[in-house]
Every structure is written in C-alpha cells, then in structure tokens.
N, C-alpha and C positions, 0 to 999 in steps of 0.2 A: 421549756420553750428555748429551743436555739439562737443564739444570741453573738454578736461579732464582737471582740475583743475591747472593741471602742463603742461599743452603743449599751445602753443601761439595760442591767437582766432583769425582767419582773421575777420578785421574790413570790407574791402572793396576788390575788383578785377579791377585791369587794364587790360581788356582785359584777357589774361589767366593768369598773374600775379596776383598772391594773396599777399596784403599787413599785414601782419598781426601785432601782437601788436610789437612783436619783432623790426619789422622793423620801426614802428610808434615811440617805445623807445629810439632806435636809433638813429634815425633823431633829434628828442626831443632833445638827452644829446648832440647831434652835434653842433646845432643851439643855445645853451646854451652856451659851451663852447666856440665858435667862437664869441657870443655875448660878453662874460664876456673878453675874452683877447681883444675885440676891446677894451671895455672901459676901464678896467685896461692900455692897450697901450698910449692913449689919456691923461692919467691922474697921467703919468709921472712925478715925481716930484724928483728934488733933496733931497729936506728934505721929505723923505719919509713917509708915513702912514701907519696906522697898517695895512692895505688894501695888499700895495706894500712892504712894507714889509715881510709880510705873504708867499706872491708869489717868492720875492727874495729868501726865505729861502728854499722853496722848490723847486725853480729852481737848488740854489746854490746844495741842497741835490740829488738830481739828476745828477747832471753837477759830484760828487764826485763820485758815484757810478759809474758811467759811468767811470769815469777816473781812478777807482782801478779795471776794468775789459782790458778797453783797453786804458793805455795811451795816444798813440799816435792818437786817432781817435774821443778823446771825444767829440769838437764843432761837429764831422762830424755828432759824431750819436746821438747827445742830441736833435735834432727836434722829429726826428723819437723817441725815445725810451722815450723822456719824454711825445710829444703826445699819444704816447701807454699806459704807465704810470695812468697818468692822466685819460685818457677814461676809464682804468678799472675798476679805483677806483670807478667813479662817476657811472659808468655800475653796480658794482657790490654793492654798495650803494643803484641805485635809490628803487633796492626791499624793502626797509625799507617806500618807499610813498606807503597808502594806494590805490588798487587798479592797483597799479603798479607791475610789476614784472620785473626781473632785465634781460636782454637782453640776457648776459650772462649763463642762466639756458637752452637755444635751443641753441644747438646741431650747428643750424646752423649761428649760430653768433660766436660762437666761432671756428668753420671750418673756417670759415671767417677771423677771426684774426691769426688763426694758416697757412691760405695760404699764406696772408700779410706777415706774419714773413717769409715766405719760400721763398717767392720774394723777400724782400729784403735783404736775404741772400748772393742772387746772383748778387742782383743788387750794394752792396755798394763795393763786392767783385769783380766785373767785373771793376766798376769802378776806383777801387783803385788800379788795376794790369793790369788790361785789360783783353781783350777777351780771346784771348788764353793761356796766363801764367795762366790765373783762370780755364780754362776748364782743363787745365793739370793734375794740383793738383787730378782732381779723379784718374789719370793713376800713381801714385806714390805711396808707393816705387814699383808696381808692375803693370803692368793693366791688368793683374788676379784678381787684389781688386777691379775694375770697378762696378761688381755687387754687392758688400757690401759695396760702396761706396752709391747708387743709394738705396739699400734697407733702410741705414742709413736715406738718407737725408729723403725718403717718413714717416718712421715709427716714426720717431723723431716729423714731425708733426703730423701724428695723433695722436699722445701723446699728444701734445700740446693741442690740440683742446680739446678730451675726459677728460684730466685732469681739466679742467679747469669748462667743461659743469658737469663734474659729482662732483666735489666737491659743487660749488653754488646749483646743484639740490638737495644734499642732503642735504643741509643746510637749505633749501626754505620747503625742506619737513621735515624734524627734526621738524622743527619749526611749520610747521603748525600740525603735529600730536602732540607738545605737548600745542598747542593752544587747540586742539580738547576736550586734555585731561584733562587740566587746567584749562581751562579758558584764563582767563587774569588774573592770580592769580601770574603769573612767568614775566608777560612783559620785565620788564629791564634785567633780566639773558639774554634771548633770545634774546633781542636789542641788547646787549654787545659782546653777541658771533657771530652774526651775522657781527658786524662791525669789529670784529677783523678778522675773516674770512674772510670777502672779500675784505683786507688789504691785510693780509698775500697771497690769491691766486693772487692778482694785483701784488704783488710784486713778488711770483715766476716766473706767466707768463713773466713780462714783464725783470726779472733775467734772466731766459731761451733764451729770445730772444735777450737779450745781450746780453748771451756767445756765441750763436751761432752766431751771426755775426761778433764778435770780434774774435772768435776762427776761423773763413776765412779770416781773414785778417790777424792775426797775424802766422797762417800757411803759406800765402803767404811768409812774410816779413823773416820767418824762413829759407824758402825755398833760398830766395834769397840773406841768409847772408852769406858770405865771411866763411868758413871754419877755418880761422885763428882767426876772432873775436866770433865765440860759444866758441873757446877753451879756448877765455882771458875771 
C-alpha cells in the first residue's frame, strides 16, 4: 500500500485491522520499557549503582513535580503520570533510530494518549470524591455552565492530541527538509534540536495532564472546604 513519507505504513492486516508501523512502535517502546523496570526491579540493591540510581533520580524528579502540582495526591498520581512521562520521552526519542519514526508524529497515537488523559481525569476524580459529588462539580456555580463545562472538557483534549501530533510532525519534517537540503552537513544541529524537542513537548503533555487531574481533584477538595478555613 502506498504511503507518504510522513504518514505510518501498514506493515500487516488482522482481518480488517490494519497494523501499521505506529502501532508496531508502540508495542516495541511497551515491551522495552516493561522489560527494563523488570530488571532494574530484580536488581535492587542497597548500595546503589549508577544504573539505579539514575532511575531514583528520575523517579525522585517526577515524584516533585507531581507534588508542587498537587500535594496531597502525589503517590496517587505518580504511576500514571510518571508511566506517561516516561513513554513520551522514549516515543518522542525513538524518531532519532534510523528507519524508525516516532509514534507520536500520527494523529492517532496521540488522540490515543489525549483520550487516556480524559479518562483518567474522571476516573482518579470519581474515585477520590465519588460518583456523584464529582458529577456535580459540572452543575456549579450554576448548571446553566453545564455546556461550557462539557464543551471544556472535549476541546481541551483535542488540544491535547493535535498539540502534540503537530509539533513532533513539524519537527520530523524541518528536519528532513533540511536533510534534503544539506546533506548531512548539519547532523548534530538537527540531533540536538530534535532531542530537546521532544523533551520539552513530553514534558508539556505530560504537565497538561497533571493539571488537569490535579485541578478535579483539588476543585473537589475546594468544594468541600468548611467556609471558615478559605477565610484563615
């Protein structure tokens, strides 16, 4: 099947599923990552190495961030948001392997990550207030605001998604035009920029989706503070 430079080749079909490299790269950085924390897991040591310590450090950096967005919720949300974290990096990285291209550049991996973030928006928020004190929050201060509540939550993720899928594709594609036009005369500019790019967009995405779930939780907890202690 013919396929343009920038859009992902289906490798194979399952029946009407078409798996294409996207979703082959995926799997790949999945099965990576699940491999590398088993053995790093296994190989736990008191007196650490530069291996586990490495990992500490970036745990620990993670666990901070998390906890100068939402305080009171940071063991809850540091699986989720460092797993997110983490995938984007290596997502938005692997385009630097020859022949590879970074997962993250279709549209529909990153709709994929930006619905993820929409779910568990609701789900660490339902969980942490429950059912109905969370549904409520759309009906406040009026539920005249119902539909701009509801327009919010949809548009916010497609932001999410499109910000994400269009910055790495312009990055993917800067670069290969000024390959075109270079050579290889520029490589390490174009390395450099490349990796601080898709740093910087791992870190807003995976910033966005901590505020947004820390900001439902921490509206909830607003909601149900005592009037007497906002005032102290």
């Amino acid at each position: 099947m013919e396929h343009s430079e920038l859009s992902p080749a289906v490798l194979f079909s399952l029946g009407p599923v078409h798996v294409t490299s996207t979703i082959v790269t995926s799997w790949g950085i999945i099965l990576g990552l699940w491999l590398a924390s088993s053995l790093l897991c296994r190989r736990l040591r008191l007196t650490p190495g530069p291996v586990q310590t490495a990992a500490e450090g970036v745990l620990g950096a993670v666990e901070e961030a998390i906890r100068a967005v939402a305080p009171d919720h940071a063991r809850l949300l540091l699986p989720f948001i460092g797993t997110l974290w983490i995938f984007l990096v290596v997502a938005n990285l692997s385009g630097l392997l020859p022949g590879v291209h970074s997962p993250t550049r279709d549209l529909s991996a990153t709709a994929a990550l930006a619905i993820l973030v929409f779910l568990s928006v609701h789900w660490f928020g339902i969980r942490s207030q429950g059912l109905k004190p969370y549904l409520r929050h759309y009906l406040t201060p009026s539920p005249l605001l119902l539909p701009f509540h509801l327009i919010s939550e949809v548009t916010r993720t497609v932001a999410l998604a499109v910000r994400l899928f269009g910055n790495i594709m312009s990055l993917e594609m800067a670069a290969l035009l000024i390959l075109l036009v270079a050579g290889f005369l520029a490589p390490v500019p174009i390395l450099m920029l490349h990796i601080i790019e898709a740093l910087v967009q791992a870190y807003i995405f995976g910033m966005l989706a901590l505020i947004y779930i820390a900001g439902g939780l921490q509206s909830q907890q607003q909601r149900h503070t005592p009037q007497g202690e906002r005032d102290e």
